[in-house]
C-alpha positions as a printed NumPy array, in Angstrom:
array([[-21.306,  13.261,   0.764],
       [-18.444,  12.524,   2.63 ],
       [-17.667,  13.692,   6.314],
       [-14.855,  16.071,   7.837],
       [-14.103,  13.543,  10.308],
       [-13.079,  10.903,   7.61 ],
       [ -9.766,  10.773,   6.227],
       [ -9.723,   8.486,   3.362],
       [-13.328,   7.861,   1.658],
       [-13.546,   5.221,  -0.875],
       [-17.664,   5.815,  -1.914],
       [-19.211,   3.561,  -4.355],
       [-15.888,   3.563,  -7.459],
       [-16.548,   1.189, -10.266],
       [-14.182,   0.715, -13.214],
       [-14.953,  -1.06 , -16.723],
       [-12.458,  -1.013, -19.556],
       [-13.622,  -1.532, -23.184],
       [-16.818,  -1.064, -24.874],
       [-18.98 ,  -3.595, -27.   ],
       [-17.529,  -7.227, -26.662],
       [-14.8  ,  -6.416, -25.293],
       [-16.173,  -4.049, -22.113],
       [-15.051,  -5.817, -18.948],
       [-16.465,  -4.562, -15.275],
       [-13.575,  -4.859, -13.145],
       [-14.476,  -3.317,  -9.574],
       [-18.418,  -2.65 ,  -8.646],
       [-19.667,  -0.437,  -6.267],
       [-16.455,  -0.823,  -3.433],
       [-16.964,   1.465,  -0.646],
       [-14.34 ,   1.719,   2.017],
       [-13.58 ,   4.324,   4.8  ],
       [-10.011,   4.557,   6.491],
       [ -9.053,   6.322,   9.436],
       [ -5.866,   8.278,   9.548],
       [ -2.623,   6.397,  10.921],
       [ -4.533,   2.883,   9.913],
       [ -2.664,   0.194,   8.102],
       [ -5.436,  -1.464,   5.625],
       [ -4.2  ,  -4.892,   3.813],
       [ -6.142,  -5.4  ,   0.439],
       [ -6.122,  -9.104,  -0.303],
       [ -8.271, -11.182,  -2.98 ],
       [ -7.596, -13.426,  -5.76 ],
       [ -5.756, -12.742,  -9.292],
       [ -7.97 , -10.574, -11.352],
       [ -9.839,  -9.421,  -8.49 ],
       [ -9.011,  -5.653,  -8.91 ],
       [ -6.996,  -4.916,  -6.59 ],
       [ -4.366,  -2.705,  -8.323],
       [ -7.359,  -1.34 , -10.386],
       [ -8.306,   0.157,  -6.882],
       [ -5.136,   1.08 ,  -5.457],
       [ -4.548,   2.82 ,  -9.047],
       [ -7.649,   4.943,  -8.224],
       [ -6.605,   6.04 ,  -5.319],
       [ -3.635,   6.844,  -6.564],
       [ -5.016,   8.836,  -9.111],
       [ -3.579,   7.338, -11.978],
       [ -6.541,   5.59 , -12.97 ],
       [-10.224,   6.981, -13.328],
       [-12.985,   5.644, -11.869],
       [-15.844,   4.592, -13.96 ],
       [-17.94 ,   5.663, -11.173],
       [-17.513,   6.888,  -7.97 ],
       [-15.37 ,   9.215,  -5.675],
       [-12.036,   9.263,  -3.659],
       [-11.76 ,  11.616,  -1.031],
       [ -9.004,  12.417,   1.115],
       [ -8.916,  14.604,   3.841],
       [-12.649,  16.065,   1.943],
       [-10.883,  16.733,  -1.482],
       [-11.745,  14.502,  -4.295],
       [ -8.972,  12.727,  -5.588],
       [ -8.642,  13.501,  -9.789],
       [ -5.061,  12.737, -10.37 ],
       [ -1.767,  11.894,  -8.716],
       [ -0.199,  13.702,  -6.16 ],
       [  3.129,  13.833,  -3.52 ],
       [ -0.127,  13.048,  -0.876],
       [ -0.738,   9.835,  -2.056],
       [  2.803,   7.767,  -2.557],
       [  2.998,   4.51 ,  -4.444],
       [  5.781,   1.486,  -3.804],
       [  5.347,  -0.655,  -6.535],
       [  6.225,  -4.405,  -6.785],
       [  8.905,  -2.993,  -9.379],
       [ 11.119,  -0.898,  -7.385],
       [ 10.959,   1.61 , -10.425],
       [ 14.173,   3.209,  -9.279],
       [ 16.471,   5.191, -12.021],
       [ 19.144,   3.043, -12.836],
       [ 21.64 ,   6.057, -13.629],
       [ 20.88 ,   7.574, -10.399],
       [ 22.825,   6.609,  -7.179],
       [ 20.316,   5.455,  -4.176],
       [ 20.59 ,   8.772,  -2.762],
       [ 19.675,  10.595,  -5.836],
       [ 16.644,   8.685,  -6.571],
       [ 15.15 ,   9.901,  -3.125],
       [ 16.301,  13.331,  -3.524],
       [ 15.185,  13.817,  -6.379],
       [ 11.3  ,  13.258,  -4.964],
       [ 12.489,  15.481,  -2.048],
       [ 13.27 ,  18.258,  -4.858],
       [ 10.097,  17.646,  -6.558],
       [  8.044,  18.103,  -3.764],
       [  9.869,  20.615,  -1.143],
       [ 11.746,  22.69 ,  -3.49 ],
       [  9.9  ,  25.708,  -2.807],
       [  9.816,  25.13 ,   1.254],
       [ 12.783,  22.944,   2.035],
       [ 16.607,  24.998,   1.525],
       [ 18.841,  22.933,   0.072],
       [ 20.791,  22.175,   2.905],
       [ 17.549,  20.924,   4.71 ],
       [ 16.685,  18.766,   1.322],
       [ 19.943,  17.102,   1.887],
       [ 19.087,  16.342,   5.626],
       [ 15.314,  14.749,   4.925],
       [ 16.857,  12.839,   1.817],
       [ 19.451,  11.47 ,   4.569],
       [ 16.569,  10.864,   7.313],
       [ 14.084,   8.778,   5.01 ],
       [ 17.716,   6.611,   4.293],
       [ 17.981,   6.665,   7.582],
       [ 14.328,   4.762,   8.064],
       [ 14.964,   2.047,   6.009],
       [ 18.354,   1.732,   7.024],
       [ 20.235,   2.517,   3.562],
       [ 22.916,   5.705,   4.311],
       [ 25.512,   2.808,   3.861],
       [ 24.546,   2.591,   0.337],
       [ 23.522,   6.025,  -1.07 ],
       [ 26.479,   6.324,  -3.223],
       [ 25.874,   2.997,  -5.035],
       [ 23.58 ,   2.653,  -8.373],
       [ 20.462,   0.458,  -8.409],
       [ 22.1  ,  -1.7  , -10.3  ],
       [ 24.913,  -2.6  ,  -7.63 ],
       [ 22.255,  -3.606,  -5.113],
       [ 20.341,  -5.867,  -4.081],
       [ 16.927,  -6.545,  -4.761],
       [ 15.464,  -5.719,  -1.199],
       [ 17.585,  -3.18 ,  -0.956],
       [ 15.99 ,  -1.63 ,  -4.111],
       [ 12.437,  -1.92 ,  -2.254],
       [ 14.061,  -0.124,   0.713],
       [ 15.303,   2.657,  -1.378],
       [ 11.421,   2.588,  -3.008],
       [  9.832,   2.85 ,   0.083],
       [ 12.564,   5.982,   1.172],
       [ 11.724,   7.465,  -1.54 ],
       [  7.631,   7.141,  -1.245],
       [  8.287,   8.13 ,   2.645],
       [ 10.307,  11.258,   1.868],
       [  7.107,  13.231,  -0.236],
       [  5.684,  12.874,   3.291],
       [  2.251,  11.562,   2.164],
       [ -0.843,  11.791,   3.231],
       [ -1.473,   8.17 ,   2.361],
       [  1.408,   5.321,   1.714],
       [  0.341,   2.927,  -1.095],
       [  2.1  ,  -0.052,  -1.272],
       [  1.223,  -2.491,  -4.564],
       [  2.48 ,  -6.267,  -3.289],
       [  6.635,  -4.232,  -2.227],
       [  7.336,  -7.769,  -1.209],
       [  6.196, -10.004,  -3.803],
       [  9.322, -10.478,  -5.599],
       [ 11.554, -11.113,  -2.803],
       [ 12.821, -14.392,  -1.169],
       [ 11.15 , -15.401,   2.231],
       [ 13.772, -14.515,   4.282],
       [ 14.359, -10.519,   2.912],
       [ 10.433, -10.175,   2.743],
       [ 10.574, -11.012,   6.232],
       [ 13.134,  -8.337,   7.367],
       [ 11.052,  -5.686,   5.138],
       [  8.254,  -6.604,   6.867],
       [  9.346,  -6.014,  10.083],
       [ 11.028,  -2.617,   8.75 ],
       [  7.574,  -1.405,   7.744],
       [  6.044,  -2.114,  11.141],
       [  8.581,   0.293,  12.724],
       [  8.234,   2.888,   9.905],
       [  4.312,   2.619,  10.593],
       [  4.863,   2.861,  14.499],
       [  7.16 ,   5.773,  14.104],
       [  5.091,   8.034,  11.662],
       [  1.993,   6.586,  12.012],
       [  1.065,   6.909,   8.538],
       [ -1.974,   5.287,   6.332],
       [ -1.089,   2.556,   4.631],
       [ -3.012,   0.513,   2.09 ],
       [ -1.441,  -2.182,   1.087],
       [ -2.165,  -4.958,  -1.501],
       [ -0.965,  -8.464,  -0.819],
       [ -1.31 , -12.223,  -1.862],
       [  0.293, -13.37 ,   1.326],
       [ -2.724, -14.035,   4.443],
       [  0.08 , -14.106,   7.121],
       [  1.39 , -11.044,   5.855],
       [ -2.087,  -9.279,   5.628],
       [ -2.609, -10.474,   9.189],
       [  0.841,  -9.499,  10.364],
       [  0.908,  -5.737,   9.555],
       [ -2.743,  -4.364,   9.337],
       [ -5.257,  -3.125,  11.793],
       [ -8.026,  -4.339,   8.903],
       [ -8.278,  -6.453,   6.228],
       [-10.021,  -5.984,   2.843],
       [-11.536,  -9.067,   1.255],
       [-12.376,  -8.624,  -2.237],
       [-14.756, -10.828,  -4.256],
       [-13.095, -12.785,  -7.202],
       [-13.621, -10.758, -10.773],
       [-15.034,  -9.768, -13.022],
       [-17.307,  -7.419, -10.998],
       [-14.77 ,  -7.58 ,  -7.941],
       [-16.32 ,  -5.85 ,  -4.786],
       [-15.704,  -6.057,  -0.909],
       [-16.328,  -9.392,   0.358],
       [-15.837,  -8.888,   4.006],
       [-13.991,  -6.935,   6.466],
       [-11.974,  -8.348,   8.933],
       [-10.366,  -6.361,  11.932],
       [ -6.881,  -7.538,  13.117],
       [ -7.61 ,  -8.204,  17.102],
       [ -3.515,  -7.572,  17.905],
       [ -2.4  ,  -4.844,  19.546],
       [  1.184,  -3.37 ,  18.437],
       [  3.737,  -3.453,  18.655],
       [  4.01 ,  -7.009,  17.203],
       [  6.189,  -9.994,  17.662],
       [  6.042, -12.156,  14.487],
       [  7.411, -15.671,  16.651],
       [  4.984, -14.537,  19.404],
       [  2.157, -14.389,  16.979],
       [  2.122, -17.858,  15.978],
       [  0.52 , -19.42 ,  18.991],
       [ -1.582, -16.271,  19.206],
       [ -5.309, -16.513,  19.259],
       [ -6.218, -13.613,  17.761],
       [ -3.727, -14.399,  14.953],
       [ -4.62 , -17.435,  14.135],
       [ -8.223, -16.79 ,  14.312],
       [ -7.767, -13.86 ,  11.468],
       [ -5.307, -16.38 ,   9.597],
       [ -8.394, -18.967,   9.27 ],
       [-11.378, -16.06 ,   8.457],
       [ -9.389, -14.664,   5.787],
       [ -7.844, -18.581,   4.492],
       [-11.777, -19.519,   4.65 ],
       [-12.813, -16.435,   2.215],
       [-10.13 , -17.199,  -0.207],
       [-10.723, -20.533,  -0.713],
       [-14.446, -21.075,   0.062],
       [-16.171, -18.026,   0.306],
       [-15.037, -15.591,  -2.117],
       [-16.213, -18.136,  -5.077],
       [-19.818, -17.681,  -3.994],
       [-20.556, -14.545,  -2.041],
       [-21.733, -12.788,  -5.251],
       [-24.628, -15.262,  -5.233],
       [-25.234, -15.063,  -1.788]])
């Protein structure tokens, strides 16, 4: 049963696909709680499950067992409170950048927003991730961190409960995931929304959460350990490296990947 003082409430969700020979137990028994306005980084292995989870919490997958709650409502299917940024930016290519964010604005405010104040929010989330330049140009004329921008505009402008990011970065080049990066921080310290986030990348884990999720390798994929982030924001990303809080988190989570997360089933 959850409680009215937790936000997000992940409580026991396991998923299996197939039946027979083919059945194959992706997450067991993962339990997680997150506070509102916390940044969570989900990081683990290929195969480990973790865009089965972020799916569930999504709503776009079921679980096999278990519960989602969000603010006490159990989550059954998708919904403008729970906003997804994909590693594809999934943008429509016939629509301009501005068009692909008003159109979620539409969607979701249509029956509280006028139109005139539709056209100002559509302009404001541009605003965040610094893309008004652009709004007249088609996906197709931009780049591809610009496209992520535009994603995450358009994810930010359903003003959600809970911002779900699946690996936005993972197809860029060092130097534009970097930049992204350090737009996200400011996003997050300006709205202080929830974020879970899924991510390969241990510096970038370490870099923009308050916690970080280590998940078992698969099948069977459940929460290894939990690691909180001893940095306080806002955060420098040169200042970090001699940091000792940084660098502390950088070697707990390197150790789990590579040593830990092998054996902890057995453990």
């Amino acid at each position: 049963m959850n409680r009215p003082d937790e936000y997000l409430r992940i409580e026991h969700v396991c998923k299996t696909f197939g039946s027979g020979a083919t059945k194959s137990e992706v997450l067991r028994d993962v339990s997680l709680d997150v506070a509102c306005g916390e940044y969570i980084a989900i990081i683990g292995h290929s195969g480990c499950g973790k865009s089965t989870l972020l799916n569930i919490v999504a709503g776009l997958t079921d679980a096999t067992q278990g519960y989602v709650f969000l603010e006490g409502r159990e989550v059954h299917q998708p919904g403008p409170d729970r906003a997804v940024v994909f590693q594809n930016h999934s943008l429509l290519p016939w629509l301009t950048v501005y068009d692909n964010v008003r159109l979620a604005v539409d969607k979701v405010f249509s029956g509280s927003k006028s139109k005139a104040e539709r056209h100002e929010w559509t302009l404001r989330n541009l605003e965040l991730v610094h893309m008004t330049h652009a709004m007249k140009k088609r996906p197709g004329e931009i780049s591809g961190g610009m496209k992520q921008r535009v994603g995450i505009a358009r994810a930010l402008s359903m003003s959600p409960k809970v911002l779900l990011l699946d690996e936005p970065f993972g197809a860029l080049d060092a130097l534009t995931r970097a930049h992204l990066q350090e737009e996200v921080m400011k996003i997050h310290a300006e709205l202080g929304n929830t974020v879970l986030m899924i991510t390969h990348d241990v510096d970038e884990a370490v870099l923009l959460s308050d916690r970080i999720v280590m998940m078992t390798n698969g099948p069977a994929a459940h929460i290894g350990e939990l690691h909180s982030v001893p940095l306080s924001r806002p955060r420098n990303r040169l200042e970090l490296i001699a940091d000792a809080g940084y660098i502390e988190s950088r070697a707990r989570v390197l150790e789990f990947l590579h040593k830990k997360s092998h054996y902890v089933e057995a453990a």
